[in-house]
C-alpha positions as a printed Julia matrix, in Angstrom:
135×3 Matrix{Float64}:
   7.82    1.79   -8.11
   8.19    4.0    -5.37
   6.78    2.58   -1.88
   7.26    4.61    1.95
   6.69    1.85    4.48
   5.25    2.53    7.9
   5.01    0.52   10.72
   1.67    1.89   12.71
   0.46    0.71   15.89
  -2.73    2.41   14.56
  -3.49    3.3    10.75
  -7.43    4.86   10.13
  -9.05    6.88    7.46
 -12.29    8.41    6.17
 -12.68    9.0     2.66
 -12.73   12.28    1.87
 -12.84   13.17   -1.74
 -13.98   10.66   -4.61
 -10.85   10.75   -7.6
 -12.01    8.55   -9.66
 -16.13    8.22  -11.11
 -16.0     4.36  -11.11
 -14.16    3.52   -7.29
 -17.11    2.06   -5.42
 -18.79    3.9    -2.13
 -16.08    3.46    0.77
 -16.27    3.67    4.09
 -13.79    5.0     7.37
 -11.7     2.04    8.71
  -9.56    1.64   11.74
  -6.84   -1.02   11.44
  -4.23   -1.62   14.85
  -0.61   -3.19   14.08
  -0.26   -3.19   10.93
   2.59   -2.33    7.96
   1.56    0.24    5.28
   2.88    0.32    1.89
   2.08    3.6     0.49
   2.7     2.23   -3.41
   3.55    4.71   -5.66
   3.19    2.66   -8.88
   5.28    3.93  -12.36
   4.64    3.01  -15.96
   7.43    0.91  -16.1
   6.19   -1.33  -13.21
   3.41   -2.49  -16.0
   5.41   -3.72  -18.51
   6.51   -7.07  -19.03
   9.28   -8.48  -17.24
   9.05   -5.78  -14.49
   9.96   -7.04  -10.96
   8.16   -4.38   -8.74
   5.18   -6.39   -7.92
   7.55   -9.56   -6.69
   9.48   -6.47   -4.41
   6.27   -5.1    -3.12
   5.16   -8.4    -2.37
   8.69   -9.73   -0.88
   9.36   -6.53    0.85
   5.88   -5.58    2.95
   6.4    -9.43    4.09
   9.98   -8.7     5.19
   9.33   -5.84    7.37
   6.03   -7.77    8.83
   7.86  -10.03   10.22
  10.68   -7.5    11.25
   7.33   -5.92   13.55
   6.26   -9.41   14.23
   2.91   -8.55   12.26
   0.77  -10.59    9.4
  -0.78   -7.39    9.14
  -0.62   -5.23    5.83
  -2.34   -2.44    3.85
  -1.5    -1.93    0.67
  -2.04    2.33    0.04
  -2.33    3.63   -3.69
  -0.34    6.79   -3.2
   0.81    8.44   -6.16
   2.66   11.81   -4.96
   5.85    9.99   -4.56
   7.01   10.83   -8.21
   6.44   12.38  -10.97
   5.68    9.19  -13.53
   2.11    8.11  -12.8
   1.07    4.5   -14.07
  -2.47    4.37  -15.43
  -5.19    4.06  -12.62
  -6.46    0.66  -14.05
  -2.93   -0.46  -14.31
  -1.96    0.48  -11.05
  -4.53   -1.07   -9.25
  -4.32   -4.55  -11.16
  -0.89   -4.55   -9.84
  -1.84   -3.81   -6.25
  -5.06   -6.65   -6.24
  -2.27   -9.28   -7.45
   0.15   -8.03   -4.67
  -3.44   -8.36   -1.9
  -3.51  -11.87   -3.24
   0.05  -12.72   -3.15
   0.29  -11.91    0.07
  -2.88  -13.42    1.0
  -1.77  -16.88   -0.06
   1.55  -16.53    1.68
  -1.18  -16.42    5.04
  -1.24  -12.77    5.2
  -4.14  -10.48    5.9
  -3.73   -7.61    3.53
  -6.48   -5.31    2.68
  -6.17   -1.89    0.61
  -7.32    1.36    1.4
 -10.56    2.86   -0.8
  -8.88    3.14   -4.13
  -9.71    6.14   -6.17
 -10.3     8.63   -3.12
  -8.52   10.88   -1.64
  -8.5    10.55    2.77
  -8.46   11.7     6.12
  -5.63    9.78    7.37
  -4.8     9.09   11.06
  -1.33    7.44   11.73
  -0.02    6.83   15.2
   3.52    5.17   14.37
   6.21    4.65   17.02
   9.79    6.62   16.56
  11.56    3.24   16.38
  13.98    1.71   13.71
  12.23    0.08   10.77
   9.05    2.17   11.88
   9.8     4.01    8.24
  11.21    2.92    4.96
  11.75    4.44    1.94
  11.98    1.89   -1.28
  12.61    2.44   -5.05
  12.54   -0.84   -6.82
């Protein structure tokens, strides 16, 4: 797994381009405070015994509370590597990461999976604003 984190004082998008026939209809959404995990999820992060989900999970809480946030969005992005997991796959993972997180009291949502969108970012130049994580 591949994740860039973002800290954004303002994260919006507006789905652009469907990717996949089955994603439901999705709408633009503008979220304020919040960490992004833009989740770049591998084949390997499927398979039994993998640990990726627990650092997703473990991780987007750590640097929430580094920005004094309960905020997160959890962003299927798959151009961070070359090793694509399947789309099914990939977005099991990220629901059981949304309700991970969830129980541990925070409010996660996910970006329109299976599109590809207009994305507005407005992130302060500040330490921790941007992480890069390979797990």
């Amino acid at each position: 797994m591949r994740v860039l984190f973002w800290y954004c004082d303002r994260f919006a998008w507006v789905p652009s381009m469907k990717t996949l026939d089955d994603s439901p209809d999705a709408d633009a959404a503008s979220y304020e405070k919040q960490v992004v995990a833009f989740v770049h999820v591998e084949p390997a992060d499927l398979e039994e015994g993998s640990s990726a989900e627990t650092k997703l999970v473990k991780n987007s809480k750590w640097l929430a509370r580094k920005w004094d946030t309960k905020n997160v969005i959890l962003h299927s992005f798959a151009h961070l590597g070359e090793d694509k997991a399947d789309p099914a796959g990939a977005r099991a993972l990220l629901d059981r990461a949304q309700q991970r997180l969830i129980a541990a009291e925070y409010a996660v949502i996910q970006t329109p999976y299976g599109y590809f969108l207009d994305i507005q970012i407005d992130a302060p130049g500040k330490p921790l604003a941007r992480i890069y994580k390979e797990f």
